[in-house]
BAMARLO-109433 format. One record per residue (C-alpha): residue in one letter; residue number from 1; z, y, x. Coordinates in nm, 4 decimals, padded with zeros to 6 digits, always signed. Each point is the difference from the previous one (the first is absolute). Example, Ala and Ser with C-alpha at 12.3 -4.5 7.8 and 13.67 -1.06 7.14 Angstrom:
BAMARLO-109433
@residuo:A; num:1; Z:+00.7800; Y:-00.4500; X:+01.2300
@residuo:S; num:2; Z:-00.0660; Y:+00.3440; X:+00.1370
This chain:
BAMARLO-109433
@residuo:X; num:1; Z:-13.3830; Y:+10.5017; X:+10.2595
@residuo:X; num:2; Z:-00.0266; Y:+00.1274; X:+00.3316
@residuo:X; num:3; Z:+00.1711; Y:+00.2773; X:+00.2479
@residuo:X; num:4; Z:-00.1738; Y:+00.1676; X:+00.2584
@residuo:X; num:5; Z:+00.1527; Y:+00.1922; X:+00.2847
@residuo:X; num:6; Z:+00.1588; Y:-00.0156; X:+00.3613
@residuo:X; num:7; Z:+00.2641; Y:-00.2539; X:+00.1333
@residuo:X; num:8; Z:+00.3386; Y:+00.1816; X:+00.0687
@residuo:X; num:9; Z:+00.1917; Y:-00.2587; X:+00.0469
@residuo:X; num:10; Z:-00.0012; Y:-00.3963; X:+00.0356
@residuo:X; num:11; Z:+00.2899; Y:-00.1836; X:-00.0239
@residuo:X; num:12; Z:+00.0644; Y:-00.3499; X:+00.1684
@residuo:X; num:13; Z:-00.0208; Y:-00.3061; X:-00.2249
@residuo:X; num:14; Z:+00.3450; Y:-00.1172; X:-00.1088
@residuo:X; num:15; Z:+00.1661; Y:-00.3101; X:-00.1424
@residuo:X; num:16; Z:+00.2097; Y:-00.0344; X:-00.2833
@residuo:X; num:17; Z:+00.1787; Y:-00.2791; X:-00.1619
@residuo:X; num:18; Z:+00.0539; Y:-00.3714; X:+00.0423
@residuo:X; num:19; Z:-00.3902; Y:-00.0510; X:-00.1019
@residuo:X; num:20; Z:-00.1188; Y:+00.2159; X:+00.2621
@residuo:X; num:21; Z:-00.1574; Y:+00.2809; X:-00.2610
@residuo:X; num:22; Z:-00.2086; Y:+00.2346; X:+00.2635
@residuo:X; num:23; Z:-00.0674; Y:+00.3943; X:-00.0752
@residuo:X; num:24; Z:-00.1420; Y:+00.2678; X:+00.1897
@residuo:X; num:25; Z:-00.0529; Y:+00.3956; X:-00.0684
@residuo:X; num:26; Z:-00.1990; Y:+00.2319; X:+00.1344
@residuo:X; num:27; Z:-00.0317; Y:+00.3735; X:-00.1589
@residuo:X; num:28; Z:-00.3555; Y:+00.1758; X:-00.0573
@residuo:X; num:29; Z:-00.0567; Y:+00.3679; X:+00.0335
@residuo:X; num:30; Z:-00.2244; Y:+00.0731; X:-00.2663
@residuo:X; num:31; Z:-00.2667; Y:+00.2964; X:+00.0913
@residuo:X; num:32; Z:+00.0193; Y:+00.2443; X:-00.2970
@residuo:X; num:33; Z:+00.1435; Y:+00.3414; X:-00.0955
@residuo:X; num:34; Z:+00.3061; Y:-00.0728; X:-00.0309
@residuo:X; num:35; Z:-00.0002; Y:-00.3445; X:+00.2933
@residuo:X; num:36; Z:+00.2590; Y:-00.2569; X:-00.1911
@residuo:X; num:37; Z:+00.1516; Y:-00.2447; X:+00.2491
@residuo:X; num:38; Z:-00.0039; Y:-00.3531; X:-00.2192
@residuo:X; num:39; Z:+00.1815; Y:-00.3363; X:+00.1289
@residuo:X; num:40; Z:-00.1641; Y:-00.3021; X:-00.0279
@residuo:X; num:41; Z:+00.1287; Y:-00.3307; X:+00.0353
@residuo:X; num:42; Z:-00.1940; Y:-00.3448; X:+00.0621
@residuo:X; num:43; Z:+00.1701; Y:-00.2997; X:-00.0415
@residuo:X; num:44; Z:-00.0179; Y:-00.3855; X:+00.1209
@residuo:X; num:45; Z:-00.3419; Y:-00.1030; X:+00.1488
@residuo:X; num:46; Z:-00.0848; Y:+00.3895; X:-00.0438
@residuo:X; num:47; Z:+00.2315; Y:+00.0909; X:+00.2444
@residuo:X; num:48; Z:-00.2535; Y:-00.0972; X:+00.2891
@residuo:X; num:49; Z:-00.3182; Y:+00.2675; X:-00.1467
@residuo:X; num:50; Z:+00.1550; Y:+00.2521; X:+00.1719
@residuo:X; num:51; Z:+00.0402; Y:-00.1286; X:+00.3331
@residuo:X; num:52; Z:-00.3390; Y:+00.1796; X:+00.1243
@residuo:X; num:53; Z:+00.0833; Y:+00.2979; X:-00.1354
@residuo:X; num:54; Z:+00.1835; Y:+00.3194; X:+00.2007
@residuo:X; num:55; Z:+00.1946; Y:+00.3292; X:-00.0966
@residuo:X; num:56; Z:-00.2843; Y:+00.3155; X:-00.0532
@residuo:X; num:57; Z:-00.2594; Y:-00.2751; X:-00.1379
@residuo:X; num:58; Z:-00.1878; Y:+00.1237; X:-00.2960
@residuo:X; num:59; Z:-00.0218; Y:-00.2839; X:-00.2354
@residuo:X; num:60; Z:-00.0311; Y:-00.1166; X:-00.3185
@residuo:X; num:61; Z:+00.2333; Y:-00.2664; X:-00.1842
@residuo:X; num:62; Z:-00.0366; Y:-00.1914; X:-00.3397
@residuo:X; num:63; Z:+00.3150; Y:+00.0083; X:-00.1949
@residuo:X; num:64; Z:+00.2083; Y:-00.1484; X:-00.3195
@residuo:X; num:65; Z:+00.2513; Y:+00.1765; X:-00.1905
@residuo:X; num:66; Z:+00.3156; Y:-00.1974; X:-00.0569
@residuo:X; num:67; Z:+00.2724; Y:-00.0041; X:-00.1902
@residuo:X; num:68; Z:+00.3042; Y:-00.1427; X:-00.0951
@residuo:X; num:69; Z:+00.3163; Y:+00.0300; X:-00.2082
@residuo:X; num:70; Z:+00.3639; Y:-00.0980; X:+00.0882
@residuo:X; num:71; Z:+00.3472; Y:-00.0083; X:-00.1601
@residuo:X; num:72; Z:+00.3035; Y:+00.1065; X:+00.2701
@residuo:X; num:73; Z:+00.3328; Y:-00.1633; X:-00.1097
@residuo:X; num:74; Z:+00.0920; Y:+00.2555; X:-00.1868
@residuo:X; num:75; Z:-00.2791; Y:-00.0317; X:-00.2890
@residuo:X; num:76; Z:-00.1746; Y:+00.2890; X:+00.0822
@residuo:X; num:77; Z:-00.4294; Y:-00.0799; X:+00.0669
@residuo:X; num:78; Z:-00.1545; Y:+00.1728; X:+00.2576
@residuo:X; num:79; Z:-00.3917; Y:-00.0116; X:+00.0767
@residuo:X; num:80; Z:-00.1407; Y:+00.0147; X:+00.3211
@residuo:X; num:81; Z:-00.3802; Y:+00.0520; X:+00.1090
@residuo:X; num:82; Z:-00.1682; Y:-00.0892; X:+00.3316
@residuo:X; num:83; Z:-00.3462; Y:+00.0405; X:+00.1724
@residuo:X; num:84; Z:-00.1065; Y:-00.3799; X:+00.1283
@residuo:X; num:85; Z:-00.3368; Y:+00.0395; X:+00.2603
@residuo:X; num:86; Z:-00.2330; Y:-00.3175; X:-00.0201
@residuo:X; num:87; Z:-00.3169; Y:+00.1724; X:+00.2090
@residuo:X; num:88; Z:-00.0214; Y:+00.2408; X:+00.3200
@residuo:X; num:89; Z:-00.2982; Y:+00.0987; X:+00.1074
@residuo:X; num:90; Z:-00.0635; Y:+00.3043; X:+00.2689
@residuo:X; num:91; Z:-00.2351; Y:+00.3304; X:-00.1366
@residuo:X; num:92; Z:-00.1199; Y:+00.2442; X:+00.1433
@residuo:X; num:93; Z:+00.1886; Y:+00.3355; X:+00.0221
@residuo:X; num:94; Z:-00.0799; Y:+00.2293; X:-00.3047
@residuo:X; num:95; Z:-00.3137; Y:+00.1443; X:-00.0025
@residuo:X; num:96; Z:+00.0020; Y:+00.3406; X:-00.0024
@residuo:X; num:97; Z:-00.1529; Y:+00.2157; X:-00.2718
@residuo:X; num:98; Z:-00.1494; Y:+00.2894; X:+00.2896
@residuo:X; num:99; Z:-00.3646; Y:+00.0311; X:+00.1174
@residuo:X; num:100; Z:-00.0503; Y:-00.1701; X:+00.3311
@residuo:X; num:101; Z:-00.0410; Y:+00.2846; X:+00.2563
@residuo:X; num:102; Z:-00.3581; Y:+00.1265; X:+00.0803
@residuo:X; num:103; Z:-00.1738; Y:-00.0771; X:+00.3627
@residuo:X; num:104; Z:-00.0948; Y:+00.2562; X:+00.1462
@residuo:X; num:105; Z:-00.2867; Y:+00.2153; X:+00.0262
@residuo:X; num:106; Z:-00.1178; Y:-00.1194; X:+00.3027
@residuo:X; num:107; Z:-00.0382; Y:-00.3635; X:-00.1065
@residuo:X; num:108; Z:-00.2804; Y:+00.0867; X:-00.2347
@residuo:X; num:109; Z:-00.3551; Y:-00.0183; X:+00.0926
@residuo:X; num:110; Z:-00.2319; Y:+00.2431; X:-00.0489
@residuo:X; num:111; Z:-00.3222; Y:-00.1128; X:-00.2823
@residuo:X; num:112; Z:-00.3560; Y:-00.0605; X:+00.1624
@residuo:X; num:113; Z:-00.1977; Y:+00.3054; X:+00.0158
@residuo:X; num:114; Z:+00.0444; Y:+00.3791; X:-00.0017
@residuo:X; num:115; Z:+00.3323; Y:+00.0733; X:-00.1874
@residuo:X; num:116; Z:-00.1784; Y:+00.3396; X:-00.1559
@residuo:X; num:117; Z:-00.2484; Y:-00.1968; X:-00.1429
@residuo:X; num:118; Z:-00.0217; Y:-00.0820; X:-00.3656
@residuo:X; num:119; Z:-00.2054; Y:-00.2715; X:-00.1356
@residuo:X; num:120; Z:-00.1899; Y:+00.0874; X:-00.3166
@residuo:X; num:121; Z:-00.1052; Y:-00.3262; X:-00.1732
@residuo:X; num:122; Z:+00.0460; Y:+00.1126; X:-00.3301
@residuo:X; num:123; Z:-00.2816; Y:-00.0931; X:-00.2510
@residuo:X; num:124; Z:+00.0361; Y:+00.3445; X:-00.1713
């Protein structure tokens, strides 16, 4: 799957745990009717993608759904979902749907020839 939109916010890496377990988030803007501001985390060696990247970027990330299920003390299961990035790759700003404007006038060249003058090559 993959989410498209513009960086909000980037978080720095951080470090959990004995075993050194890395994560980093960073939230996407996505660029629709109703804009949905979506955190994504990378984790480990993943951590380091978005080190190019910068707040207002428009970019483009590849992403797993994950899920898991746990028990508190008390018996009771809870399930919990999370967005994991494994690509980021810049794109271009959205393309907008709008004619380009038109030159003007002036920046048109008259044809060859007398303007008044029509050509009659017809065969009948």
């Amino acid at each position: 799957m993959e989410l498209s939109g513009k960086i909000k916010w980037i978080d720095e890496t951080k470090t959990y745990g004995s075993n050194g377990f890395r994560k980093r988030e960073v939230v996407i803007t996505t660029e629709e009717q109703y804009p949905q501001h979506i955190m994504v985390e990378f984790i480990q060696d993943k951590c380091d993608l978005l080190n190019s990247y910068q707040v207002g970027q428009n970019v483009k990330i590849g992403i797993n759904l994950r899920g898991r299920e746990w028990v508190n003390p008390e018996g009771e299961t809870k399930f919990f979902n999370s967005i994991q990035g494994w690509r980021i790759e810049a794109s271009e700003a959205t393309i907008s749907s709008e004619m380009p404007p038109m030159p003007p006038p002036s920046s048109f060249e008259p044809a060859e020839g007398n303007p008044n003058e029509v050509e009659d090559d017809l065969p009948f």
